[in-house]
N, C-alpha and C positions, 0 to 999 in steps of 0.2 A: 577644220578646226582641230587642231590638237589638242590630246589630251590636258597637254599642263592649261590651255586655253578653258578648258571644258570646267576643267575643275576649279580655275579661278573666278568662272562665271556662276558654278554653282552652287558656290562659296557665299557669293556677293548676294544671288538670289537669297538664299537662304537667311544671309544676317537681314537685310532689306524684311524679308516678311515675319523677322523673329521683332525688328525694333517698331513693323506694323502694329506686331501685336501688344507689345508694350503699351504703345500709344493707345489703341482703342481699349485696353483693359484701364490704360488710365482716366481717359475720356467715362468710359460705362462707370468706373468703379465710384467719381464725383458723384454717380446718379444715384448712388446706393446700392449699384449692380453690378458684381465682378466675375468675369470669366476665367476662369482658372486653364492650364496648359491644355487638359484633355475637354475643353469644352461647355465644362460644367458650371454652373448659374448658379451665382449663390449672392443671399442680399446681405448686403456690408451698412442697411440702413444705422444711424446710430440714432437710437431715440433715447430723449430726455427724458426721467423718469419725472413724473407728476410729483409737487411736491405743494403741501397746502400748510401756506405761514399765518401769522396769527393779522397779519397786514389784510388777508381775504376774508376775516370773518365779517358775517353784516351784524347790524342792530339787535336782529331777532335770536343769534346765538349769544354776542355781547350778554344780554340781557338772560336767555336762558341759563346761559354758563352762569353767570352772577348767582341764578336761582340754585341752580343744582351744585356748585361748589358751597353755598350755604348749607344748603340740605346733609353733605358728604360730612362737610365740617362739625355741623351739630352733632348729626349722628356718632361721627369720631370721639367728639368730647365726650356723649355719653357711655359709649361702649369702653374708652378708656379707664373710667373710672369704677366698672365692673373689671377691667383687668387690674386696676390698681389693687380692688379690694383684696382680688386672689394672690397678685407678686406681695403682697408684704405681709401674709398671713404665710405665705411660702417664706419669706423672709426670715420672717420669724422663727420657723421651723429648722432652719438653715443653722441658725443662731444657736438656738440650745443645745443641738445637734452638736455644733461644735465646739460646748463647753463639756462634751463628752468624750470628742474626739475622732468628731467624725468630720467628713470634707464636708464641703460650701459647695464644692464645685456641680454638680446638681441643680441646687437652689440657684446659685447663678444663672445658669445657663436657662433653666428655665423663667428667669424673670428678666432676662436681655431678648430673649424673643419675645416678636412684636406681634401678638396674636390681633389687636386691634386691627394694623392696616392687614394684616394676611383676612380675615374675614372682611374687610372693607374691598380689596380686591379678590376677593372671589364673587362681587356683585353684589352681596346684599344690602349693601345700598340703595339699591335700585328697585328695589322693593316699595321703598321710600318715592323714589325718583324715577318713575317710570318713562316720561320721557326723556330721560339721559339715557337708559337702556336702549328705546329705540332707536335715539341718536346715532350711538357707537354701534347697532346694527345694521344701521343704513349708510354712513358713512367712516366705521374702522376709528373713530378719533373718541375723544373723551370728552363730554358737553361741558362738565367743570373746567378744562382747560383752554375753553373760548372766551372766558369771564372776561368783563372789561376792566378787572383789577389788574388784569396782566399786561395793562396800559397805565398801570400807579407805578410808584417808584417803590424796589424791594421791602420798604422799610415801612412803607402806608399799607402795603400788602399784605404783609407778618400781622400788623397790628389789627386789621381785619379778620384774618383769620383766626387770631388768639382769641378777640372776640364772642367768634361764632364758636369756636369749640369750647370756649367758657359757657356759654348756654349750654350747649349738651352738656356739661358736668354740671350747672345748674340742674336742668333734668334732672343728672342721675341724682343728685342729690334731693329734690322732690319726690323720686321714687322712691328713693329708703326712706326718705320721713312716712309717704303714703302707705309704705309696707310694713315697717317697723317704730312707727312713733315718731315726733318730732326731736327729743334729744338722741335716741337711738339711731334715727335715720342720719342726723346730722355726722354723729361720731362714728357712721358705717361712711360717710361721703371722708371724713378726714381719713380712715382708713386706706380708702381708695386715690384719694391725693398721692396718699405719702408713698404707695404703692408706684404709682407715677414718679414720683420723687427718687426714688432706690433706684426703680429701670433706669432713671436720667444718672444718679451718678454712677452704677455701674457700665453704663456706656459708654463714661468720659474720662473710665479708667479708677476709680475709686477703689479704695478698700471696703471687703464685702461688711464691716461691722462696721466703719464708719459711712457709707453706704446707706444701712438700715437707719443709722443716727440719723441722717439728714433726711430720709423720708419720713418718719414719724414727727420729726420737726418741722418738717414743712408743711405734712398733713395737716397736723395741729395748726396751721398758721392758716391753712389753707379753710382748715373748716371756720376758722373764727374772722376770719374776712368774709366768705361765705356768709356767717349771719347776720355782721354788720351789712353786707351788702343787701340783703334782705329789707332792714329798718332803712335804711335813706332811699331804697327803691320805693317803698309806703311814705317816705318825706316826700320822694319827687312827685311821686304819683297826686298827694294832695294838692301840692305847689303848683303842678301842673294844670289841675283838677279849678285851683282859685282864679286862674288865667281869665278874663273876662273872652268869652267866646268859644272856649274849649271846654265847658259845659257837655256841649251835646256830642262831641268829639269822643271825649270819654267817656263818653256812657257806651260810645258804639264800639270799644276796645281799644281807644290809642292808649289810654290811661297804661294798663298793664305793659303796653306791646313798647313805649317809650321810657318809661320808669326800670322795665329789664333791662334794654338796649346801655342805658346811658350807667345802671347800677354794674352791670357788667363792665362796661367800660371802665369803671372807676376800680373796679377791684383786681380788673389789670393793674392799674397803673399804681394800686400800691400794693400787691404781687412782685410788680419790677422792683421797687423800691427793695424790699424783705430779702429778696429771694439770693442776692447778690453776694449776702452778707451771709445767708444759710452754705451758701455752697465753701464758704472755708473749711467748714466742716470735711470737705470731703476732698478736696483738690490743694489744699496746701497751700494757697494764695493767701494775701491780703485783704482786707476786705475792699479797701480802694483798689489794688488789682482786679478783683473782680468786677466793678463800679464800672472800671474801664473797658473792661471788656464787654 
């Protein structure tokens, strides 16, 4: 054999056990197992990361969630409306401030921050809600966001929830009456509304003194819905009360616990009405532009 022989044989050998290897790295590498040039093993597995949709929750979290987004919710409505009382008392301050000639910008900024949900997610909720704490420590997820509402359509959902955070500012509003008197308490809860009122139009872009204007107007509107919804909650509760059969019903607490539910509901719904026509004040619309929107 000659050389030129030699060398074209160990040419051929050479590509033969180079396109060998290709092949069985390709065969290993389907397995999840790839052999690299100097021999070395290394796994090419691709795993799919776990992912848990709201299609896998069962009955028993549906139902939890329900309980514990109510929980979340109330509590929100009442913690808000001690942040109310503080943003529009800060408001205020803001205001006089600036018929001296000094900035807003301060007063602002601290009544656009959301101190409610920053304290609602640092957990004390769950103070409340102790089995949703050990939910999200057992499985990483949030038991309010298993609720079976999140099977309603956005718009039965909102109206749910507005609800439930209307009873918490119920609450808070029973606790300034229990703390400070019933007209006192009442005109610390409008306080606390319109304080909510201000953080909403400063958010939405508003001027900081028309801003104030529409929180203290909304307050206002807010505490006196508030009272009325108090007297037709004592109508329904009677009404309820004269029902032939629900006698012993309420006596065992439906009376209170549906008379709130359904007075609540109602002072949404003329909340929606009001509120539409308040925000011209601050956003420069019409009031049917508003309506519409």
């Amino acid at each position: 054999m000659n050389n030129q022989d030699y060398n074209t044989n160990t040419f051929a050998t050479a590509l033969d056990a180079i396109n060998n290897a290709n092949k069985r790295k390709y065969a290993v590498s389907n397995q999840g197992v790839e052999i690299d040039s100097e021999g070395i093993i290394s796994d090419t597995t691709q795993v799919e990361p776990q992912t848990t949709t709201k299609e896998d929750r069962n009955i028993f979290e549906k139902i939890g969630g329900f309980i514990s987004e109510g929980i979340r919710n109330v509590t929100t409505g009442f913690v808000s409306v001690i942040e109310g009382a503080i943003d529009l008392g800060v408001g205020a301050m803001g205001e006089v401030g600036s018929w001296f000639g000094a900035e807003t910008n301060w007063a602002s900024d601290f009544i656009e921050y959301d101190i409610t949900n920053t304290i609602m997610d640092s957990g004390v909720n769950y103070i409340l809600d102790p089995v949703g704490g050990l939910y999200e420590l057992a499985t990483g997820d949030k038991l309010y966001d298993q609720s079976f509402t999140y099977d309603l359509s956005e718009k039965t959902k909102n109206i749910i929830q507005s609800i439930e955070q209307s009873i918490g500012t119920s609450l808070g509003a029973m606790g300034f009456s229990a703390f400070a008197g019933p007209t006192t308490g009442m005109a610390l809860f409008g306080i606390g509304a319109g304080g909510q009122g201000m953080q909403e139009a400063l958010n939405e872009g508003g001027d900081y003194t028309e801003s104030l204007l529409y929180g203290i107007t909304s307050g206002t509107v807010e505490a006196g819905v508030e009272s009325l919804s108090g007297v037709v909650g004592n109508l329904l509760g009677t009404g309820i009360k004269a029902i032939p059969g629900m006698q012993s019903l309420t006596r065992n607490g439906i009376k209170p616990i549906l008379s709130s539910f359904i007075s609540e509901g109602g002072e949404e719904v003329i909340s929606d009405l009001i509120n539409p026509a308040l925000q011209s004040i601050y956003n420069g619309k019409s009031n049917q532009q508003n309506y519409n929107n």
